[in-house]
N, C-alpha and C positions, 0 to 999 in steps of 0.2 A: 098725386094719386092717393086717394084715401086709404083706410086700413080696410074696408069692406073689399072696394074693388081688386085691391093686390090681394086678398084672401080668392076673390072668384077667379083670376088671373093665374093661380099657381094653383087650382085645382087638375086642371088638364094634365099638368106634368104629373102631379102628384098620384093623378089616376092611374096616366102609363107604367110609374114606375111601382107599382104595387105589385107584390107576389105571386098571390091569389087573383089575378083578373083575370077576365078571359081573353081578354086584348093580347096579355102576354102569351097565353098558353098557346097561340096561335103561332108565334114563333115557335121557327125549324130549331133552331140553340134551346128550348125550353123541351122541344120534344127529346131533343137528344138528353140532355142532363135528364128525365124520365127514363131515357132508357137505360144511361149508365147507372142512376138507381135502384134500377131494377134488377142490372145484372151484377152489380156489386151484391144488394141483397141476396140474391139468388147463390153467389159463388162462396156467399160467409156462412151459411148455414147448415149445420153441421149435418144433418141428413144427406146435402151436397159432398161434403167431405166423403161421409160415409161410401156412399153411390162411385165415387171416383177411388178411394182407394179399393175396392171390391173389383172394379175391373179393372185397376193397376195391380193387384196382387194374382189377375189368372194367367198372364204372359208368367208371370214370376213361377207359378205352379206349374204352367204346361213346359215351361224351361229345364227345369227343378227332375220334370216326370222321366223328361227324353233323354237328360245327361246321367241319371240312375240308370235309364233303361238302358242306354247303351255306351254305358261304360268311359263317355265322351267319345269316343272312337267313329271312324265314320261308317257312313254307315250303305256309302252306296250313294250315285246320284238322284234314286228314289223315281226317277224317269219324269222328264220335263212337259209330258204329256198329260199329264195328273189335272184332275179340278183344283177345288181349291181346298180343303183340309188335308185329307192323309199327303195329297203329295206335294204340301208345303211341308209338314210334319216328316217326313221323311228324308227332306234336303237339310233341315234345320242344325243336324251333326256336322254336316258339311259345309254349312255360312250361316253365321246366326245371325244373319238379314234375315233367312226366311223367317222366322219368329215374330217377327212384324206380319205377313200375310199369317203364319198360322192362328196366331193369336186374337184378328180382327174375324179370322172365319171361325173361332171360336166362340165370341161374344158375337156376333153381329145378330144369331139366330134368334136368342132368348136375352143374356145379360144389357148389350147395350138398348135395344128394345125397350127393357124392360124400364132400366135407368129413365128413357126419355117418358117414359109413359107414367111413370112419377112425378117428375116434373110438370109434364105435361097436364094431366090429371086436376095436380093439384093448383094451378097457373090461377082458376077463376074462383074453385071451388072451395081453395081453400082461406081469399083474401073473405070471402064471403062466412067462409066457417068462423075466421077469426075477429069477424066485424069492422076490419076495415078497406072493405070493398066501395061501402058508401061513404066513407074518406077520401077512396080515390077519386071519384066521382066527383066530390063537391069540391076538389082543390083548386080545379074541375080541370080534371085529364079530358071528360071527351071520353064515350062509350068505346068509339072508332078509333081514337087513338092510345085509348088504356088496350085493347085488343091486340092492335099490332104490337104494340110492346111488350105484351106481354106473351104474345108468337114470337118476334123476333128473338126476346131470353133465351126464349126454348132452344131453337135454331143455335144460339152461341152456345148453350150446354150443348146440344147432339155434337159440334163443332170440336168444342172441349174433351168432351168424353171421348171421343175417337183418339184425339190428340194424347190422352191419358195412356191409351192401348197402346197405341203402336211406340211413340216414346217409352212406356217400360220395358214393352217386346225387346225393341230397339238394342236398349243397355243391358236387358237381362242376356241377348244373344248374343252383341258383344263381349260378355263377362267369361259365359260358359263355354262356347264355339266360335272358332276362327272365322273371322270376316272378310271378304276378298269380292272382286268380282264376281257377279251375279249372273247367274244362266235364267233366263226366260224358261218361261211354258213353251216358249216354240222352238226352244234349243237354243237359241244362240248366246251370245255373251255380251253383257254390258258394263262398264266400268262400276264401281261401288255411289259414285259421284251421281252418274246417270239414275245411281239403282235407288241413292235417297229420294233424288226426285220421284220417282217411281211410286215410292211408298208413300210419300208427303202425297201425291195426286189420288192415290189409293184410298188414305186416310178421308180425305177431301171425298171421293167420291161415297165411300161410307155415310158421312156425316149428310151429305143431299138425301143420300138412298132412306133417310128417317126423319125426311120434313112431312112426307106424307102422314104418317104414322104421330107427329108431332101435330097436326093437324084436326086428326080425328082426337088425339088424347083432349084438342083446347074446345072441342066440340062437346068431347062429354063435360069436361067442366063447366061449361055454360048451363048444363041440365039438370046441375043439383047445387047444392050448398053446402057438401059435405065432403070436404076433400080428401079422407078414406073412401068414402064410397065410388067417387071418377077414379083414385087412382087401380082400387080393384076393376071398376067395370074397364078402363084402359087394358090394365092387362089382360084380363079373360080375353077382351076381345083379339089379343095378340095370340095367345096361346090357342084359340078357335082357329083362327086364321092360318095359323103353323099346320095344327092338325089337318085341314082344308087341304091346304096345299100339299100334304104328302098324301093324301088317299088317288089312289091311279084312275079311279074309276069318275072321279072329278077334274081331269085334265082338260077340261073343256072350260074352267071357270078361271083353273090356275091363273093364265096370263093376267087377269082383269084382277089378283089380290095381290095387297099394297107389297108384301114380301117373295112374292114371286123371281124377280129379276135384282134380290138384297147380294148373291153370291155374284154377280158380274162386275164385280169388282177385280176379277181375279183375271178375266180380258186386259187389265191394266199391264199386266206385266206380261203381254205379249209384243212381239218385234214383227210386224208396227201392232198398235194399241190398235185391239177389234171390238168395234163402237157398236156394231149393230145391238147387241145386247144393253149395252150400255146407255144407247140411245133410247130405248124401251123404257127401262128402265126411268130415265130421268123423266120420259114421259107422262108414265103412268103415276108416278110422284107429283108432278106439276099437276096432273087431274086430280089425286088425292087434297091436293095442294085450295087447290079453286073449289071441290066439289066442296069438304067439308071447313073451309075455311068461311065461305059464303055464308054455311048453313051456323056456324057458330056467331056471324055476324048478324046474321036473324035473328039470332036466338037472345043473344045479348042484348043489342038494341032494343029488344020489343021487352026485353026481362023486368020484372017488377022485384028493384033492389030492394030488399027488408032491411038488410045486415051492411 
């Protein structure tokens, strides 16, 4: 065989095995190593640090508040019939297990929100702000598949973040307040063993309860190129929405906003676990989920990259 032919001969391989091709990029193994680059990215930079030690430091303070206020002393069962802040906050002298629920019911409203709505935000808005958006495009991710990537990040941060809370809560209530057997919302008693899972599935359902809301945040980034600007308009819209949902006179729209069913979480730690809310909930998430997940896939798809 000549030298010409063995050079046309060992193009084919030579094609497959290129980097940048898009033969490869089509591999499931190519999409994943995108994704752990993305989430390695994502978890090294130090705004990420920031965001995580900030709601690893509020268990620490709401800890901090309660064993001041009350002398560490107990302080009373706080009554097992309670929602979910004051009367986890009230059991918390008495097992500093609850410090895990009070904790998550103290971020979930505004802090963690908030966190994911930075991320989120800044997911399109600010590879584009930075100029290498049309890098990732030409390596070539794939509009479709640089998206979900960049959705599913988010998703491991909300994941993360939760895991941040209730782990400080965790250690900070073991430090301050005796640990023991756990009393439900509905009174009865569960081993400590039972009661981690409890929290782990709790944590777990927090992190679903802010894929909606991660949703909409990858929505507005798709609408500008300025990743201050999505992560502001992310949150306003979160803080709108808060306000919404507590005016009485709007209880008719409530059910239908993405934070409406964030506090049924706290159904978890009932004997047996009461879903109905919970089910709502994951629902109206999965709708958050498609409605503006869809509309960010238009948006992007059809986007004319500059940057």
């Amino acid at each position: 065989m000549s030298q010409a032919e063995t050079s046309q001969a060992e193009k084919p391989q030579a094609r497959r095995a290129r980097p940048g091709d898009p033969q490869g990029s089509r591999n499931p193994l190519w999409t994943l190593g995108l994704l752990r680059s993305e989430i390695t990215t994502l978890l090294r930079r130090h705004r990420t640090y920031a965001l995580l030690a900030v709601l690893a430091a509020v268990p620490v303070l709401i800890g901090i508040a309660v064993r001041i206020e009350t002398g560490g002393g107990g302080g009373g069962e706080g009554g097992p019939d309670g929602g979910a802040g004051p009367a986890f906050l009230a059991q918390v002298t008495n097992n500093g297990f609850f410090l895990v629920f009070a904790a998550l019911a103290a971020t979930l409203p505004v802090f963690l929100p908030m966190a994911v709505g930075v991320v989120a935000g800044d997911a399109i808005a600010g590879e584009a702000n930075s100029g290498t958006l049309r890098y990732l495009l030409v390596a070539p991710a794939g509009r479709t598949r640089l998206l979900l990537v960049k959705y599913a990040s988010v998703l491991v941060f909300c994941l993360v973040a939760t895991l941040v809370v209730a782990v400080s809560a965790l250690a900070v209530g073991a430090l301050l307040f005796p640990v023991g057997d756990v009393t439900t919302i509905s009174g009865t008693r569960i081993g400590f063993g039972e009661g981690l899972v409890r929290a782990a599935l709790t944590a777990l359902v927090v992190a679903v309860s802010l894929t909606g809301f991660a949703a909409i945040g990858l929505f507005v980034s798709t609408l500008t190129g300025s990743g201050i600007g999505a992560m502001a308009a992310t949150v306003g819209l979160l803080i709108t929405v808060q306000i919404l949902d507590s005016i009485p006179q709007l209880s008719g729209v409530h059910p239908y906003l993405f934070a409406h069913y964030w506090m049924s979480f706290a159904d978890v730690l009932r004997e047996p676990v009461y879903w109905d809310d919970l089910s709502k909930n994951f629902q109206l998430q999965g709708l958050y989920v498609a409605v503006f997940g869809s509309a960010a896939w238009a948006r992007f798809t059809a986007k004319d990259i500059t940057a």
